[in-house]
C-alpha positions in Angstrom: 5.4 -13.6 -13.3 8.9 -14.3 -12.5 8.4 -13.2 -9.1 5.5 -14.9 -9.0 7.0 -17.9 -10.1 10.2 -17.4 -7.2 7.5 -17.3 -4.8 5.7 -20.3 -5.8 8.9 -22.7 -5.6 9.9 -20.8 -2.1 13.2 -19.4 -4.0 15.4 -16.6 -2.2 14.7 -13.2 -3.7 16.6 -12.1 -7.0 17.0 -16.2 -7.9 17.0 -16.3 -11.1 13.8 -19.1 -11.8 15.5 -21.8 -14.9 14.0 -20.1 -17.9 12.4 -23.9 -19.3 10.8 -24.8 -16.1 9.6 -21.0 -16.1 8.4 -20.7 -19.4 6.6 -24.0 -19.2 5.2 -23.1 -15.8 3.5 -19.6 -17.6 2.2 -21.6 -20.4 0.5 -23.8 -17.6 -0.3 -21.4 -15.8 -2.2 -18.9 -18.0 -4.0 -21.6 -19.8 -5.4 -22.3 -15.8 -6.5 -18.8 -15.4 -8.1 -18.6 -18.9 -10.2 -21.8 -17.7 -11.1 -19.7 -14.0 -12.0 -16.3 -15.8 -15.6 -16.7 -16.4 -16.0 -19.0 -13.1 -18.0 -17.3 -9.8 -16.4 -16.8 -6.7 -17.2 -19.9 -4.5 -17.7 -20.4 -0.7 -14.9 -21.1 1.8 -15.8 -24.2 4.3 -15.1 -23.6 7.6 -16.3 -25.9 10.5 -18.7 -23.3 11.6 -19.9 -23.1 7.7 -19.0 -21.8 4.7 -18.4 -18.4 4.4 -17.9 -15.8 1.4 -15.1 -15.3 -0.4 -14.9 -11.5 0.6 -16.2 -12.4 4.5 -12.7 -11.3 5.7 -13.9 -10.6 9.0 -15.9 -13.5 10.3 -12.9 -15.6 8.3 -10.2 -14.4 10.6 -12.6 -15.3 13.7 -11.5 -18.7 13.1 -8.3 -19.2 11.3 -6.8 -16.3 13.6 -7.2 -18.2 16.4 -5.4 -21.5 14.9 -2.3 -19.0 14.0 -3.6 -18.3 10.3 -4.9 -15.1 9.0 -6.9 -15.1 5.5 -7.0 -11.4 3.6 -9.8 -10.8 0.5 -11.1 -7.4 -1.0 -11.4 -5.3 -4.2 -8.0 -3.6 -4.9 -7.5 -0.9 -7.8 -9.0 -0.6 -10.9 -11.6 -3.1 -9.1 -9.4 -6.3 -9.0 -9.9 -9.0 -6.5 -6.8 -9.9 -4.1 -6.9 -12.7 -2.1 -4.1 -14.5 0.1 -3.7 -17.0 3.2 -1.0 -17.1 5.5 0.5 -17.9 8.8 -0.3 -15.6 11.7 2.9 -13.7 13.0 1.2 -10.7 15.4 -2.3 -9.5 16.6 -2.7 -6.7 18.5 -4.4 -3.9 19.6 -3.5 -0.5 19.1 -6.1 2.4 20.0 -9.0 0.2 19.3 -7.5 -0.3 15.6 -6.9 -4.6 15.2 -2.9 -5.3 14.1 -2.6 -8.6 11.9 0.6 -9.3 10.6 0.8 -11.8 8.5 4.4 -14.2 7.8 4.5 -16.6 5.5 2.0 -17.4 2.8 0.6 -20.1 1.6 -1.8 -19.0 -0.7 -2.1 -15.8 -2.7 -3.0 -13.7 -6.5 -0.8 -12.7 -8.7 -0.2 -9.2 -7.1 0.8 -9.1 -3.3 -0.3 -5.9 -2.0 1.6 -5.5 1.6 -1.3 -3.8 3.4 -5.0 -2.9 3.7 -7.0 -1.8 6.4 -10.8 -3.4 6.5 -13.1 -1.9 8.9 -11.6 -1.5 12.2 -8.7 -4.0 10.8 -5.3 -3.8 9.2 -3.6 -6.2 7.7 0.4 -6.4 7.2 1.7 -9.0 4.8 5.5 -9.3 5.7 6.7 -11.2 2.8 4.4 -8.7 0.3 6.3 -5.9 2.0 9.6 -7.6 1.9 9.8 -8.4 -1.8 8.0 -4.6 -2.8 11.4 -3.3 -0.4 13.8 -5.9 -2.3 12.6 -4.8 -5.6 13.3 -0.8 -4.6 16.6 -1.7 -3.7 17.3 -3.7 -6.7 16.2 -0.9 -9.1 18.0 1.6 -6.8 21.5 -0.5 -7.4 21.4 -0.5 -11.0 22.5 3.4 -11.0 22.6 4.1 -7.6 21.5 7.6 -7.6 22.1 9.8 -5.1 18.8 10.7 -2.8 15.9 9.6 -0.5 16.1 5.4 -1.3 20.3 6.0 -0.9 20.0 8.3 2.3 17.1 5.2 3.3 19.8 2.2 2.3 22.7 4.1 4.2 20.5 4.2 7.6 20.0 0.6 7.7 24.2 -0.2 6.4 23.0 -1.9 2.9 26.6 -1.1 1.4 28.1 -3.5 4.2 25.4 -6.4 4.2 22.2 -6.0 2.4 20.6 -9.2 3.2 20.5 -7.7 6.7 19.7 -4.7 5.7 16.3 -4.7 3.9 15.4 -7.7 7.0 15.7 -4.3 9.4 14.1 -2.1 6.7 11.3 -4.5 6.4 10.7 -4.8 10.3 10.7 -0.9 10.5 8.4 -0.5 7.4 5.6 -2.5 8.9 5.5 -0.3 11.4 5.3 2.6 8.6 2.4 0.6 6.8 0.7 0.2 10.1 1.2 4.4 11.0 -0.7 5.0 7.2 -3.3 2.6 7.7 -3.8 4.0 10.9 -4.4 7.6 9.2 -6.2 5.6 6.5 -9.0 4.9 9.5 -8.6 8.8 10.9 -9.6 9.7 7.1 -12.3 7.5 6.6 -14.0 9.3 9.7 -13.6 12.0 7.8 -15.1 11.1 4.2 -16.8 7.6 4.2 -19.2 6.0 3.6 -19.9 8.1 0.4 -15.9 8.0 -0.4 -15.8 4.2 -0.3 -18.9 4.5 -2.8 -17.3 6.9 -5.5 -14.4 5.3 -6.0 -16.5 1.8 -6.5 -18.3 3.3 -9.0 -15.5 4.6 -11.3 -15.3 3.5 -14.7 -11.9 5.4 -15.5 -9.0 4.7 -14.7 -7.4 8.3 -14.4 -10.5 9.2 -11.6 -9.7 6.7 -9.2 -5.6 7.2 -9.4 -6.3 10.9 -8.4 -8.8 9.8 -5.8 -6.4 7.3 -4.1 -3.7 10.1 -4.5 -5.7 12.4 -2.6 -6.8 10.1 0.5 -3.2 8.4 0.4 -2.0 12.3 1.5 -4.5 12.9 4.0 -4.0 9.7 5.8 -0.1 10.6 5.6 -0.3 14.1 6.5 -3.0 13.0 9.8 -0.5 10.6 11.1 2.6 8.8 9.1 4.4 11.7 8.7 3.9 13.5 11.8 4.7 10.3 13.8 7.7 9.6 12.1 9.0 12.9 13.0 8.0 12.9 16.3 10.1 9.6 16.8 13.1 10.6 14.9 12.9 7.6 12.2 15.0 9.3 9.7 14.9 5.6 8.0 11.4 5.3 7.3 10.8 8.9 6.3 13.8 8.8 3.6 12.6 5.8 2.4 8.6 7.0 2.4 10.3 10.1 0.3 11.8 7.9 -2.0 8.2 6.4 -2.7 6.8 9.7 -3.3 6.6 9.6 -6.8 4.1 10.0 -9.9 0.9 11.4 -9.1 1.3 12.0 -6.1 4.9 13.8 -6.0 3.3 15.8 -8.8 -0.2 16.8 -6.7 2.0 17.8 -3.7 5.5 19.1 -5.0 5.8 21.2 -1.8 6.5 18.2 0.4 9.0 17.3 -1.7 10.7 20.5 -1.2 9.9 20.6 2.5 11.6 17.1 2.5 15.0 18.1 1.0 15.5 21.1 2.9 15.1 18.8 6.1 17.4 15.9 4.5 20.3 18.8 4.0 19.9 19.5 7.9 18.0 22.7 7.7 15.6 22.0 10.6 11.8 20.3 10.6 9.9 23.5 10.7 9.6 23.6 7.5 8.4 20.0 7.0 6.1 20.1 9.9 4.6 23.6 8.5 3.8 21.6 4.8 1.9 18.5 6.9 -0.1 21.3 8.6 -1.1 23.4 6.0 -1.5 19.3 3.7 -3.8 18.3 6.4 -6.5 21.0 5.7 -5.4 21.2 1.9 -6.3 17.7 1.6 -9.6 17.4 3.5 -10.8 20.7 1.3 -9.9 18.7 -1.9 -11.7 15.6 -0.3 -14.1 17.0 -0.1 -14.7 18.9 -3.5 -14.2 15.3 -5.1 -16.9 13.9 -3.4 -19.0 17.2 -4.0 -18.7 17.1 -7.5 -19.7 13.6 -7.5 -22.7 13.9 -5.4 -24.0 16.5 -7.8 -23.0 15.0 -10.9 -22.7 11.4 -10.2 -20.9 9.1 -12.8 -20.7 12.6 -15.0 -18.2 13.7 -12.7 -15.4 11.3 -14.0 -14.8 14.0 -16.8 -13.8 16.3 -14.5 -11.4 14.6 -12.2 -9.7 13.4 -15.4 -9.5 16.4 -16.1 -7.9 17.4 -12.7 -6.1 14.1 -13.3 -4.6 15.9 -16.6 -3.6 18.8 -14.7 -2.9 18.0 -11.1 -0.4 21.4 -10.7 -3.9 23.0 -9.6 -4.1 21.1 -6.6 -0.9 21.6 -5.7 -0.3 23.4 -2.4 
């Protein structure tokens, strides 16, 4: 809420908000929600007509071209995310539609910094910004040695890091944009009946494992073998520092792959791991959306289960 609440009054990043004007602004705030959280989704009006809240694409047919872009879908655990904001970039790259989005003027509580829609992805700037600010912020507080300070050292945080998460940013939404890329080269691969298991979860523990899965396909299809291929020791520290939780646990061989290349002991090894991932992960695709075709909502029990236990999927 604070974070919220620094965003809302357009405050620089670590501000501290003044604690009456923040408590006051939660109580008002919170009593707004309450009133909204029975309340149906309305229209949007456009010229052309109104349109659905969750019409993202024919939205962006006519904000893009007046330099705004408009984002709307169903995030985890099946929460709504919706934000407006000024149009920074559009481009094409390999038939996949770039939108980068800069300032916002409208968003939920939780900024998430991108999503790819169809044949679209979506970069939110300041989302990414602030989720970068907050890693570095927690990184300072004991400033452990590993992957987020190898990532701060490659962009000189020590000697300015104002400067220094603005570069990390910039090279980061070109990170985003690499997953959501392998994201799209996944979805060729498992949808539509992916897109329609994880909709239907009812767990929580299900769809963490099932996000953890796809997330390393998409990354072992293309982030990781791109950023190699260009050299951005940067972005792959800092992707390493992110590889926690779940997903450091259901792949702990990539983390070892990883630190053998950070101590300068070649790629091979690295490049070996995203190989052997890429088939690993399609095979464990694919057994998720096997178990659920034959047991439907039953199947929930059983990737908890895997949930519990993720070592077995481990390469």
């Amino acid at each position: 809420m604070r974070e919220f609440y620094r965003w809302e009054h357009d405050l620089p990043l670590g501000a501290p908000p003044p604690r009456e004007d923040l408590g006051r602004w939660i109580t008002e705030r919170e009593a707004l929600w309450e009133g909204l959280a029975a309340a149906e989704f309305g229209p949007l009006p456009l010229a052309e007509g109104e349109q659905d809240a969750f019409a993202v694409a024919a939205m962006n047919r006519a904000l893009v071209p007046a330099g705004l872009i408009y984002g709307a879908g169903i995030g985890r655990f099946h929460k709504p995310h919706f934000f407006l904001g000024r149009l920074e970039r559009a481009e094409d790259l390999d038939g996949l539609q770039v939108l980068v989005s800069g300032c916002e003027y409208a968003r939920d509580l939780t900024a998430i910094p991108a999503a790819l829609q169809g044949g679209t992805v979506i970069v939110r700037r300041e989302a990414l910004g602030q989720w970068i600010w907050e890693k570095a912020e927690a990184w300072g507080m004991k400033k452990k040695p590993g992957a987020m300070a190898r990532a701060l050292a490659a962009q000189g945080y020590e000697d300015d890091p104002a400067a220094a998460l603005a570069r990390m940013t910039e090279a980061e939404i070109e990170t985003v944009i690499l997953h959501e890329r392998g994201e799209q080269q996944a979805g060729k691969r498992l949808e539509p009946a992916w897109g329609a298991m994880v909709a239907g979860f009812g767990q929580k523990r299900p769809e963490l494992l099932a996000r953890a899965v796809r997330d390393h396909l998409a990354d072992c299809l293309t982030t990781l073998p791109v950023l190699l291929a260009q050299d951005r020791q940067g972005s792959l520290h800092f992707w390493f520092a992110n590889l926690d939780g779940l997903r450091r646990d259901l792949f702990p061989s990539l983390a070892r792959a990883y630190e053998d290349w950070a101590a300068g002991r070649g790629s091979a090894g690295l490049e070996a791991t995203l190989t052997a991932g890429r088939a690993h992960w399609q095979a464990v695709a694919e057994r998720l959306l096997a178990s659920h075709t034959r047991q439907g909502a039953a199947a929930e029990t059983e990737l908890a289960a895997w949930a519990s236990a993720p070592v077995v999927l481990a390469l």
